[in-house]
N, C-alpha and C positions, 0 to 999 in steps of 0.2 A: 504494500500500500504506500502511497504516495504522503512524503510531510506538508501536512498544509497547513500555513499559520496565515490567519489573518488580523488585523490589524483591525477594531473597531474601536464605539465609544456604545454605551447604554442606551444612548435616545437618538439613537441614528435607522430609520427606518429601512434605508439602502443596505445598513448592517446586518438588521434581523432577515431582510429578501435574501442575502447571500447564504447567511447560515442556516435559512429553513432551505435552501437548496440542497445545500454539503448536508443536513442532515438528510433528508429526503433520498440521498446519495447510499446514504450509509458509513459516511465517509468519518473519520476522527480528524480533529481539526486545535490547533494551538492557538486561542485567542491570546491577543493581544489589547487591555482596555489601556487606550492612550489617556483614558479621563483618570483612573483609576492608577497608573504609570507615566503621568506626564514629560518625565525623563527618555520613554521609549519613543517619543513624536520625534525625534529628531533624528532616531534610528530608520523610521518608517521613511520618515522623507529620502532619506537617501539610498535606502533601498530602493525606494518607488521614486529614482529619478525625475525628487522635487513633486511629487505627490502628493498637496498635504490633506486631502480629503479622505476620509474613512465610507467605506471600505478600502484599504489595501490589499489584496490580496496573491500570497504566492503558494506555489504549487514546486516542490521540491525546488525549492531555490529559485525558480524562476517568475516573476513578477506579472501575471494576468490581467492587473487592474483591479477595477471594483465591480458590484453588484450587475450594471451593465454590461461590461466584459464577460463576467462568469457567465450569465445567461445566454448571451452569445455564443460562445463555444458551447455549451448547453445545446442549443437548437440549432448548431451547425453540427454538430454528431462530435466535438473535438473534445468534450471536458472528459467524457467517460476513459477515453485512453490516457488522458493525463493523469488523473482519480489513481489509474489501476497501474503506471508504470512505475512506479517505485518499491 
C-alpha cells in the first residue's frame, strides 16, 4: 500500500471531500493538522511547491495536489494505481 499523508486543517470542507474519498478507498492515510501543528505549514509549502492551501496532498512522496486533483485522477481511472503501488 501506498504512504499517503495529507496535509489538512479541521474546518476545511475541501479536506473532509478528500478524506471521505481515501476513506471510501480503503486506503490509510497520515494527516497532517497545520491548525493543530502550525510549525508543519511551512513544511507543506515547500513540499507542495508554494502551496499554501489545505488540502495538500501526497501519494508516496509524490505531490497530487488537493481535493480537486484527487478526484481527478479519481474519475480518470489514475488514483487507484497510485493507492495500490507502494
Amino acid at each position: 500500500m501506498a504512504k499517503i499523508e495529507i496535509y489538512s486543517s479541521p474546518f476545511c470542507g475541501f479536506c473532509h471531500m478528500a478524506k471521505r474519498l481515501l476513506n471510501k478507498k480503503g486506503v490509510e492515510y497520515t494527516e497532517i493538522d497545520v491548525m493543530a501543528a502550525p510549525e508543519r505549514r511551512a513544511e507543506m509549502v515547500q513540499r507542495a511547491n508554494g502551496g499554501r492551501t489545505v488540502p495538500q496532498i501526497f501519494i508516496d512522496g509524490l505531490h497530487v495536489g488537493g481535493s480537486d486533483e484527487l478526484h481527478a485522477l479519481d474519475r480518470g481511472g489514475k488514483l487507484d494505481p497510485l493507492l495500490n503501488a507502494g
